[in-house]
Structure formats: structure tokens, C-alpha cells
C-alpha positions, 0 to 999 in steps of 0.5 A, a space after each residue: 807816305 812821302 818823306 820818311 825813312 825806315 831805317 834797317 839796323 844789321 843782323 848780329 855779328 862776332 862783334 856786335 854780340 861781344 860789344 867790340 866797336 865795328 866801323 869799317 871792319 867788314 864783318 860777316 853776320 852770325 847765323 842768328 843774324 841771318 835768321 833775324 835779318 830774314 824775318 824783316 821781310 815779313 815786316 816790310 812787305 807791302 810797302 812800296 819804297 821809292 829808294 832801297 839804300 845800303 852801307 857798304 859793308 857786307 853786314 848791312 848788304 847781307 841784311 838787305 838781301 835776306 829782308 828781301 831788297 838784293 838791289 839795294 843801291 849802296 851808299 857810301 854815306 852809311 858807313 858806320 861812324 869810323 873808330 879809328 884806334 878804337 875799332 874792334 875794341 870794347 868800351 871798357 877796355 877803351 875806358 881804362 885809358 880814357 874815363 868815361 869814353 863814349 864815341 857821342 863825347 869824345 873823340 877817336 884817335 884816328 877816327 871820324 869826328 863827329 861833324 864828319 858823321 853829321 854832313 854825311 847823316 845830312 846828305 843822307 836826310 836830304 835825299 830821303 826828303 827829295 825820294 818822292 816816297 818812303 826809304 829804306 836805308 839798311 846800315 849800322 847802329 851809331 850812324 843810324 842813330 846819328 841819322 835819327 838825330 839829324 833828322 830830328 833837328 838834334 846834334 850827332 851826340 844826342 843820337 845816344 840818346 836812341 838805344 839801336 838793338 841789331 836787325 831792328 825796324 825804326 821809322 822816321 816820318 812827320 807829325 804834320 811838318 814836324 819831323 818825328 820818330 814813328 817807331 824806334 828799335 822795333 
């Protein structure tokens, strides 16, 4: 199964579970999701990946060495899509400022624009394509999701379009050479 990409979202955080935005805050995971993030192992035993990538950030680490890949070759590329004014704040809060905010539409004061996401999503693609086999990539829900849509061929913005819950399994793949989600939010 060359040229495909599992990509691992983080156990549950303080901030995931309240819905406050999280980039670059490096937040540990709940004990819940810790437990989840174990459970991963299970599911991904048995396939050989010929790349193990992580973000940075301690939550998408930790959730690699709970699923079982403590190697896990960090990637600054998976940073999460950087909030900047915004970070550690709800979207409804940020919306009695701005109207119908949404990081895919608008941008961050002080944040990453979204042309930035998508040549670090690209990089990323690209060395998926390049492993020679499968990837696993443990990471963060808007990056992922942005990762997903360039894979795809899509803009950044249409990543929200792919909703991305916490310690889940998605994969990426081809139906003949056209790149396809295989399985999403699992």
C-alpha cells in the first residue's frame, strides 16, 4: 500500500474538550486521552509503516508513544495551524468581535495565514508520496484536515469540510491514481 497516509488525531486535552483553540500551547493530554490514545495501538498493529511522524507538541507525541511508535520522527510541518490572538480562546467568544469567524475564513490577527498551512500541508504530502510505503502522521485536527484537503487537490479552507474528532483514525490512499479519503474520523 504504497503512497498513503494514516493520519493519527491527538488524545483529549483541558482545551480540546472545552473547545478553547490550541496551536502552539503545549498542552498535556487528559487521562481520558491517554486512555484513548492507547487504544490506537490495537488498530494499527500489523501494518508496516515505512515513516512514523509526529508534531512537535507534547500531545501528539504522547499519543504516539501511547499507540505504540515512541520513535516517532518529529515534524515541525505538523504544527497546528498557529491562532495567534485567537490561541486559547472559544469560537463564540472570538465571534462577539468578528461574525461568523471560522479559522478556514478568516484570519487570525497575529496567526498563521492559511497559504502558510498549505506549503507546510504540501511538504508534508510530498514526503508521504516519496516513503515508499504507508505513513503515519500523529498531529492536530485543523492541520490535519488541511493535510487531507491538499491531498485531496482542495484548498486549505475546504478542510472544513472534514469534521476531525480527538484520538481518531483517518486514512488516506488512491482509487487507482486518484487521491481519495479511505476512511475518515474513525
Amino acid at each position: 500500500m504504497a503512497d498513503s497516509a494514516f493520519l493519527a488525531r491527538h488524545g483529549a486535552t483541558e482545551w480540546s474538550v472545552s473547545g478553547r483553540h490550541t496551536s502552539r500551547t503545549d498542552l498535556p493530554l487528559l487521562p481520558e486521552g491517554e486512555q484513548v490514545a492507547r487504544g490506537l495501538a490495537d488498530r494499527l498493529a500489523g501494518t508496516a509503516f515505512a515513516e512514523v511522524l509526529t508534531s512537535p507538541l507534547l500531545r501528539a507525541r504522547r499519543t504516539a508513544e501511547l499507540a505504540g511508535f515512541p520513535d516517532a520522527e518529529v515534524c515541525d510541518d505538523l504544527l497546528e495551524w498557529g491562532y495567534g490572538d485567537y490561541e486559547g480562546r472559544t469560537t463564540a467568544e472570538i465571534r462577539e468581535e468578528v461574525p461568523d469567524w471560522t479559522v478556514w475564513t478568516h484570519p487570525s490577527p497575529g496567526g498563521e495565514p492559511a497559504a502558510a498551512v498549505a506549503a507546510r500541508c504540501d511538504r508534508v504530502v510530498a514526503r508521504i508520496r516519496a516513503a515508499g510505503g504507508p505513513v503515519l502522521v500523529f498531529a492536530h485536527g485543523h492541520v490535519l484536515r488541511a493535510l487531507a484537503a491538499r491531498w485531496l487537490g482542495l484548498p486549505v479552507a475546504d478542510g472544513r469540510l472534514f469534521r476531525l474528532d480527538t484520538a481518531t483514525l483517518s486514512e488516506l490512499g488512491h482509487e487507482r491514481e486518484t487521491p481519495v479519503l479511505l476512511r475518515w474520523n474513525s
